[in-house]
PyMOL Python script that loads the backbone (N, CA, C, O; Angstrom):
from pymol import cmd

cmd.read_pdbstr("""\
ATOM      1  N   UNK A   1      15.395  10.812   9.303  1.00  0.00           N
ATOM      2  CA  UNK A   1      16.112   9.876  10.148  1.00  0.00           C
ATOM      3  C   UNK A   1      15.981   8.485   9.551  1.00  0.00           C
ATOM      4  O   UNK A   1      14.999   8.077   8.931  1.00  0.00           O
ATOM      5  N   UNK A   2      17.230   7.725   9.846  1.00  0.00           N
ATOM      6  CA  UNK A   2      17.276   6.322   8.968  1.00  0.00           C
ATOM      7  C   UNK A   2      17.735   5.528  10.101  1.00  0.00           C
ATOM      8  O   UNK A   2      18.486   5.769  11.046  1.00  0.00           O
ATOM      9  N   UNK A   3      16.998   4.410   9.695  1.00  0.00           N
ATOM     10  CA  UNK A   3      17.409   3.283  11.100  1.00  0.00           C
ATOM     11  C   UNK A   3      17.876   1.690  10.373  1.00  0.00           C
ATOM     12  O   UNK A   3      17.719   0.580  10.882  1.00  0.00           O
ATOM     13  N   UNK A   4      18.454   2.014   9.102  1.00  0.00           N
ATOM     14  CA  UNK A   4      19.175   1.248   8.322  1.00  0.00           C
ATOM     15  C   UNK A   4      18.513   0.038   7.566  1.00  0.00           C
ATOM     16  O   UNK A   4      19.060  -0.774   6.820  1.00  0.00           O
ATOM     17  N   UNK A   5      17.095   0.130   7.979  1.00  0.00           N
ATOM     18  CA  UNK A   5      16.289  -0.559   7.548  1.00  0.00           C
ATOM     19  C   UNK A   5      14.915  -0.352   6.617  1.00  0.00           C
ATOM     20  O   UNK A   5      14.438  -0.900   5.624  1.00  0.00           O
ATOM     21  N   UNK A   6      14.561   0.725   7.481  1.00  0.00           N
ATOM     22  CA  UNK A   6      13.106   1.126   6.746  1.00  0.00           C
ATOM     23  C   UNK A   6      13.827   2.762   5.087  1.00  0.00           C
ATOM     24  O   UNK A   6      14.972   3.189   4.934  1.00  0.00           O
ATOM     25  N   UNK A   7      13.012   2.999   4.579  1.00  0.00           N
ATOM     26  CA  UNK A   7      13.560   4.064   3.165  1.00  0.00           C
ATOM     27  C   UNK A   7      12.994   5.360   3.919  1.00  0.00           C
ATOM     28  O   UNK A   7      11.891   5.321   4.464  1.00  0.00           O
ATOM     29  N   UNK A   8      13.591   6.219   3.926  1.00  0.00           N
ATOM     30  CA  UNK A   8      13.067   7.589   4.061  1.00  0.00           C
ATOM     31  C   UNK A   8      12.009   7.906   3.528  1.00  0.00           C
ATOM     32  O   UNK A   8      11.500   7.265   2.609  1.00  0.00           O
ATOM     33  N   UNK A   9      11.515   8.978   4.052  1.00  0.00           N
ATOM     34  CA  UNK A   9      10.295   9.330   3.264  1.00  0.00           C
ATOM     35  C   UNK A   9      10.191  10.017   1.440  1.00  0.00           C
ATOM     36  O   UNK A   9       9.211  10.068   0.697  1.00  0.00           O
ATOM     37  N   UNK A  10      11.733  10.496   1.185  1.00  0.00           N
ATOM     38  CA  UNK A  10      12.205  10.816  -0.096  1.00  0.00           C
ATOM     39  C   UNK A  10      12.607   9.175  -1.019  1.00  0.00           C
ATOM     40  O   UNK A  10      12.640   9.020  -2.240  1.00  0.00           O
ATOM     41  N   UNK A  11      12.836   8.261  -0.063  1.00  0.00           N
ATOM     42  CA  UNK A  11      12.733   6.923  -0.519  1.00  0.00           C
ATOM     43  C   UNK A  11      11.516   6.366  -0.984  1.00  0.00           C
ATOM     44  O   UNK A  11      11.421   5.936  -2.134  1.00  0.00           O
ATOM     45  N   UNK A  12      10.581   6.341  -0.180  1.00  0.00           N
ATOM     46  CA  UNK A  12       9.565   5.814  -0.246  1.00  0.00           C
ATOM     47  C   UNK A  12       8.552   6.492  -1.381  1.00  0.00           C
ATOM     48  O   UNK A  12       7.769   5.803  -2.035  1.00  0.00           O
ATOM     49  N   UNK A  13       8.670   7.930  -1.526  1.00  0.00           N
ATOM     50  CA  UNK A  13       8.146   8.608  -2.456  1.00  0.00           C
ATOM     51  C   UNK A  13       8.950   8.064  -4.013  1.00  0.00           C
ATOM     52  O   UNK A  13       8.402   7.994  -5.113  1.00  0.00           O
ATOM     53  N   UNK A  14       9.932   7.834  -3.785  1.00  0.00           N
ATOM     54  CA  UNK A  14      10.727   7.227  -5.242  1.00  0.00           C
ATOM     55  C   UNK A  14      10.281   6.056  -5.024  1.00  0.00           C
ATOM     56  O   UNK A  14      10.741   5.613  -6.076  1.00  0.00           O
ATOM     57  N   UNK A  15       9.738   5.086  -4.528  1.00  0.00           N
ATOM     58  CA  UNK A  15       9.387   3.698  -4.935  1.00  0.00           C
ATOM     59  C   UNK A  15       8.385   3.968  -5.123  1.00  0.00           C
ATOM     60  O   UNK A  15       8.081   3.366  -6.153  1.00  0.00           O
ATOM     61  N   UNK A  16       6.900   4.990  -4.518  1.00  0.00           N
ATOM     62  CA  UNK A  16       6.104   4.595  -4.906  1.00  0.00           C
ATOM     63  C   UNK A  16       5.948   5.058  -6.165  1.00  0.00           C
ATOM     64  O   UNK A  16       5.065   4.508  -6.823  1.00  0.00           O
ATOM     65  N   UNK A  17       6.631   6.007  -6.725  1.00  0.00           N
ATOM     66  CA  UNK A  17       6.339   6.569  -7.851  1.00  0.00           C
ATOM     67  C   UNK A  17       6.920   5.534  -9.089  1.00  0.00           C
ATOM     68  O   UNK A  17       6.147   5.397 -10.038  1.00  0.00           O
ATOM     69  N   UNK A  18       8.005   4.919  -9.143  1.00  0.00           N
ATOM     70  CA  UNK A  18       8.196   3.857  -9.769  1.00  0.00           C
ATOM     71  C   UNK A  18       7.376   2.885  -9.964  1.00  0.00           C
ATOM     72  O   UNK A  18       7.449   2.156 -10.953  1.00  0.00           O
ATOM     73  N   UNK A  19       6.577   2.773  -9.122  1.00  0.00           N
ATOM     74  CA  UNK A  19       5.548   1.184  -8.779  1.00  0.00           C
ATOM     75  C   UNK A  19       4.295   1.584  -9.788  1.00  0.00           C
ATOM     76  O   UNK A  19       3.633   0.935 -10.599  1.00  0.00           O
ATOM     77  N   UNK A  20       4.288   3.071  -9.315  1.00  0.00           N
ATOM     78  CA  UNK A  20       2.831   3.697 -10.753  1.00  0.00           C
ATOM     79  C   UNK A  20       3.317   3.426 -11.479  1.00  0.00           C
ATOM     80  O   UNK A  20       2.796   2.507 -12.112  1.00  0.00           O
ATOM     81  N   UNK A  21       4.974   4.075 -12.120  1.00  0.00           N
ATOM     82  CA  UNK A  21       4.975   3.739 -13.802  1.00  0.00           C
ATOM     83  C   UNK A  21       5.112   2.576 -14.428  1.00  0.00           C
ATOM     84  O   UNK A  21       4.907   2.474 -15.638  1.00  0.00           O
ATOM     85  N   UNK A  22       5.396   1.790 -13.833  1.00  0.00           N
ATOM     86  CA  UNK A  22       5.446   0.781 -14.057  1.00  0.00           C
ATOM     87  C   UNK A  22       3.706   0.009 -14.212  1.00  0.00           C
ATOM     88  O   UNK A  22       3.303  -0.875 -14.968  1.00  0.00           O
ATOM     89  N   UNK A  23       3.174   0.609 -13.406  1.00  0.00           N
ATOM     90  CA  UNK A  23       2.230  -0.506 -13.328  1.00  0.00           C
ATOM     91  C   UNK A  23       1.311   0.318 -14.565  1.00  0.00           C
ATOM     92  O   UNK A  23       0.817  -0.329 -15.488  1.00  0.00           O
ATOM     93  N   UNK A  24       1.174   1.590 -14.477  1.00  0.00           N
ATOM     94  CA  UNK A  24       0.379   2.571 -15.575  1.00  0.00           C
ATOM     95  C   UNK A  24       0.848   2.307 -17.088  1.00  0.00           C
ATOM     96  O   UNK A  24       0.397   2.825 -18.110  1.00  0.00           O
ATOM     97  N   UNK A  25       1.716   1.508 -16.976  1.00  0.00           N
ATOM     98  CA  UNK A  25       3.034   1.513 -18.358  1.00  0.00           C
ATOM     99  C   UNK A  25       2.202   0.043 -18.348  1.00  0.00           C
ATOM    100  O   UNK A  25       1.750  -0.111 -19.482  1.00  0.00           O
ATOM    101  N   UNK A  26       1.965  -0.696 -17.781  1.00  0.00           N
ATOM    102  CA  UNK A  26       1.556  -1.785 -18.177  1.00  0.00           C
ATOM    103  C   UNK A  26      -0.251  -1.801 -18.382  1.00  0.00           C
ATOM    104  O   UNK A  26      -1.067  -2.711 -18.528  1.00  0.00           O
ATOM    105  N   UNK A  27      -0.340  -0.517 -18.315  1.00  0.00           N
ATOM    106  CA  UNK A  27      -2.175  -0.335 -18.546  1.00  0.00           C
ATOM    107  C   UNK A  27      -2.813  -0.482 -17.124  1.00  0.00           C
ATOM    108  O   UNK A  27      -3.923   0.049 -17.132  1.00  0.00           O
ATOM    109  N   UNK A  28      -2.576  -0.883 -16.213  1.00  0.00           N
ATOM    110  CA  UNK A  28      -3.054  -0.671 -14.966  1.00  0.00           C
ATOM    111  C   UNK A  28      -3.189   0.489 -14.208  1.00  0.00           C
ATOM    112  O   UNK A  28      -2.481   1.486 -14.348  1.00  0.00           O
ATOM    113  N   UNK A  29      -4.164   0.355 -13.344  1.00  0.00           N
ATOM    114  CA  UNK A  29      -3.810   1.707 -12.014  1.00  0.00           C
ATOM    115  C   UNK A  29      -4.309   1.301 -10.695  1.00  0.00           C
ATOM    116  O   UNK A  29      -5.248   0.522 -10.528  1.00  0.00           O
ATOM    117  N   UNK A  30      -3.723   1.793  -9.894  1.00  0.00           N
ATOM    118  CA  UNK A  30      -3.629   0.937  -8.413  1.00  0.00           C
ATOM    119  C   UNK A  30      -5.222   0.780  -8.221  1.00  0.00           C
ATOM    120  O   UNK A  30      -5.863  -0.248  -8.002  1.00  0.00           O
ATOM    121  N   UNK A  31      -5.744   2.339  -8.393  1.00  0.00           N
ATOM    122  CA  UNK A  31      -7.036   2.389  -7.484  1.00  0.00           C
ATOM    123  C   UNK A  31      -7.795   1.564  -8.557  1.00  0.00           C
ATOM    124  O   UNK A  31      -8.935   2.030  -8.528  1.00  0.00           O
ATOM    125  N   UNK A  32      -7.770   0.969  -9.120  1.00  0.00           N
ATOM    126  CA  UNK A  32      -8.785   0.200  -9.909  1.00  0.00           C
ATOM    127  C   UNK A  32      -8.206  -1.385  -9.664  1.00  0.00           C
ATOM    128  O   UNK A  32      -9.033  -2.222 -10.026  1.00  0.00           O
ATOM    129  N   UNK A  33      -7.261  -1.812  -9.255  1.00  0.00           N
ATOM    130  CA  UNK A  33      -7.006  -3.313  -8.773  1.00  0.00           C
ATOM    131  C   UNK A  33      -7.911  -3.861  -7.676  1.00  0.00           C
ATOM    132  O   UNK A  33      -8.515  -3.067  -6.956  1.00  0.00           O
ATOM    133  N   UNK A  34      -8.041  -5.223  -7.504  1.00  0.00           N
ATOM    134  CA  UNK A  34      -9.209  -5.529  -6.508  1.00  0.00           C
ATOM    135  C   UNK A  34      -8.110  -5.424  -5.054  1.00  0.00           C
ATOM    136  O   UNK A  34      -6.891  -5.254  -5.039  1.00  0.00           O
ATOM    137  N   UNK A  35      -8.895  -5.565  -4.118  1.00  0.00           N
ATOM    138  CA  UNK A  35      -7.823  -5.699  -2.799  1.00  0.00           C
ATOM    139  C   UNK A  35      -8.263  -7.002  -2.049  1.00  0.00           C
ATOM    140  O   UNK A  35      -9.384  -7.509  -2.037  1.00  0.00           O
ATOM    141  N   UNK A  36      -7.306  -7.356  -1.529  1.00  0.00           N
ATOM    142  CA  UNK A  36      -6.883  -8.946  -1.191  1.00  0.00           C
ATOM    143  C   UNK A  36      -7.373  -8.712   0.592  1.00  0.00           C
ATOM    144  O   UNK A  36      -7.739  -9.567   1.398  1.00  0.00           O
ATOM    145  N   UNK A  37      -7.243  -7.572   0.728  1.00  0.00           N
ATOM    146  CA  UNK A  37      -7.734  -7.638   2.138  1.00  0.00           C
ATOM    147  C   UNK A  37      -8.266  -6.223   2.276  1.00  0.00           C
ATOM    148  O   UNK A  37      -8.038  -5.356   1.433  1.00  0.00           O
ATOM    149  N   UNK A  38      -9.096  -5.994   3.544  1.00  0.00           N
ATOM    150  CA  UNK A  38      -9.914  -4.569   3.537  1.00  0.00           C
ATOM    151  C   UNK A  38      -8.968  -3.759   4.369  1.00  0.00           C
ATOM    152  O   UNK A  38      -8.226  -3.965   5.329  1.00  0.00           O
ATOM    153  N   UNK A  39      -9.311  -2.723   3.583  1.00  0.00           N
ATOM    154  CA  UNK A  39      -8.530  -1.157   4.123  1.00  0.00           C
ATOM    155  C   UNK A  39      -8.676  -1.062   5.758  1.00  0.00           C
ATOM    156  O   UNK A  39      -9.698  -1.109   6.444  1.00  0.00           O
ATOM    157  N   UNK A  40      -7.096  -0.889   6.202  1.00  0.00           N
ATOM    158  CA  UNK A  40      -6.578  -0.386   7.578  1.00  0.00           C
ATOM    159  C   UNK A  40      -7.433   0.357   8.434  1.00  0.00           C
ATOM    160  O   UNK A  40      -7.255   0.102   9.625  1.00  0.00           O
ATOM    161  N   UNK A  41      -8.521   1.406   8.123  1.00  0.00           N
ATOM    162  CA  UNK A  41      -9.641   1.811   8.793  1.00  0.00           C
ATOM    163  C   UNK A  41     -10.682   1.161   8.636  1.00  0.00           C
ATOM    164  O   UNK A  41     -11.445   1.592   9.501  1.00  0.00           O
ATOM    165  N   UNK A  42     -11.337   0.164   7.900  1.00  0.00           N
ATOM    166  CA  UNK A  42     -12.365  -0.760   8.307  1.00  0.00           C
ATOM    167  C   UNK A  42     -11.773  -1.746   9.898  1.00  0.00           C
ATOM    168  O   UNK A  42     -12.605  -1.829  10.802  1.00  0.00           O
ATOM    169  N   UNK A  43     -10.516  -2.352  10.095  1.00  0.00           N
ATOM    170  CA  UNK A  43     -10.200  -3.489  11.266  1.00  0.00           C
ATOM    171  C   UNK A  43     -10.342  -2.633  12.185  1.00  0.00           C
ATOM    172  O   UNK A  43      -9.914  -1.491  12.353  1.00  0.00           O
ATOM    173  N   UNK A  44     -11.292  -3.628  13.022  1.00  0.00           N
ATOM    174  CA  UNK A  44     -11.549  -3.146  14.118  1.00  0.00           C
ATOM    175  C   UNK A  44     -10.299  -3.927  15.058  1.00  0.00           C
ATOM    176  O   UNK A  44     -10.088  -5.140  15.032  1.00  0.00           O
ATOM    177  N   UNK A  45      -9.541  -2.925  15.880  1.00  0.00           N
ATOM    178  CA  UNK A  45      -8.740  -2.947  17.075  1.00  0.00           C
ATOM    179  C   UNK A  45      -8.652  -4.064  17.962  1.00  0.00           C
ATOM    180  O   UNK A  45      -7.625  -4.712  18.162  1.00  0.00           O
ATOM    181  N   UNK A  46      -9.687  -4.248  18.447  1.00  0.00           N
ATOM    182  CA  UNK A  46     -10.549  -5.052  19.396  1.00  0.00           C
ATOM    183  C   UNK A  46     -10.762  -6.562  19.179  1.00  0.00           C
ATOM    184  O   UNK A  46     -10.519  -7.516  19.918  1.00  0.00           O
ATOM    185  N   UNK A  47     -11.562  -6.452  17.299  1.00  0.00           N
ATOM    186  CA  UNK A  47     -11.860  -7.715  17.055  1.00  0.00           C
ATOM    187  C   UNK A  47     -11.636  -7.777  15.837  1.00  0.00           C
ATOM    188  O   UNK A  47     -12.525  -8.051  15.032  1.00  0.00           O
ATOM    189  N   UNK A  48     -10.485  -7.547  15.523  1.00  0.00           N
ATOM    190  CA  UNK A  48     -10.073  -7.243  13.875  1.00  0.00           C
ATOM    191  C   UNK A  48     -10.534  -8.821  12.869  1.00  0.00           C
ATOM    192  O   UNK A  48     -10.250  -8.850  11.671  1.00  0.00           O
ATOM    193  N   UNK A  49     -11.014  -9.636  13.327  1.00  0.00           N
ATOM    194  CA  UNK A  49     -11.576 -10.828  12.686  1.00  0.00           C
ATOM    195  C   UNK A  49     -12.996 -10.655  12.135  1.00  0.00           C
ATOM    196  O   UNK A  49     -13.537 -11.583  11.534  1.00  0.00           O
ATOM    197  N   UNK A  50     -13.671  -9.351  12.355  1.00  0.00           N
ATOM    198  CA  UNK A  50     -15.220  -9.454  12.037  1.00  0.00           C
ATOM    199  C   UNK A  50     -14.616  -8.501  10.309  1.00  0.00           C
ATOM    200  O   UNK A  50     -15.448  -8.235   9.441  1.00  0.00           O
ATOM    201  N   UNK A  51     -13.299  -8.184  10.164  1.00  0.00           N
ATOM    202  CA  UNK A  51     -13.449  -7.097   8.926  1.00  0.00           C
ATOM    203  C   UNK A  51     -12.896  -8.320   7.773  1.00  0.00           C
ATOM    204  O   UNK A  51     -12.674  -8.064   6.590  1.00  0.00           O
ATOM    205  N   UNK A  52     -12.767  -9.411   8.280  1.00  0.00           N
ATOM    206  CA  UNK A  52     -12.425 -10.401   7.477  1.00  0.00           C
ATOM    207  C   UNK A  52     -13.890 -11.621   7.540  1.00  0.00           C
ATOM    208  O   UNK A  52     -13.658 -12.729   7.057  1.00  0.00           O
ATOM    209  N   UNK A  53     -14.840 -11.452   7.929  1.00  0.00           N
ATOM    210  CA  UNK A  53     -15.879 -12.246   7.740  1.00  0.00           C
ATOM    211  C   UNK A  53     -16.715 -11.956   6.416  1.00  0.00           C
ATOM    212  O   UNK A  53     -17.702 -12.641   6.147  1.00  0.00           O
TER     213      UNK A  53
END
""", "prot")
cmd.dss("prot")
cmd.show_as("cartoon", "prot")
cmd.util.cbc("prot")
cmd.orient("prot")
């Protein structure tokens, strides 16, 4: 289902797979980049400001 905005899930599988070669083509790989903010299961719900202290 498409709501004219967001990519299907056959979409989204073609971007992300582009985004590897590209980035693997340039000697990189995702899981080894630093992250700018902490992973979606560390924020806490409640007080999502303590996963940024």
């Amino acid at each position: 289902r498409s709501d004219g905005l967001h990519l299907t899930p056959e979409g989204n599988a073609l971007v992300h797979k582009e985004v590897v070669q590209t980035l693997r083509g340039a000697g990189l790989k995702a899981e080894d980049m630093p992250h700018d903010f902490p992973h979606h299961s560390k924020i806490d719900g409640v007080h999502p400001e303590r996963a940024f202290q």
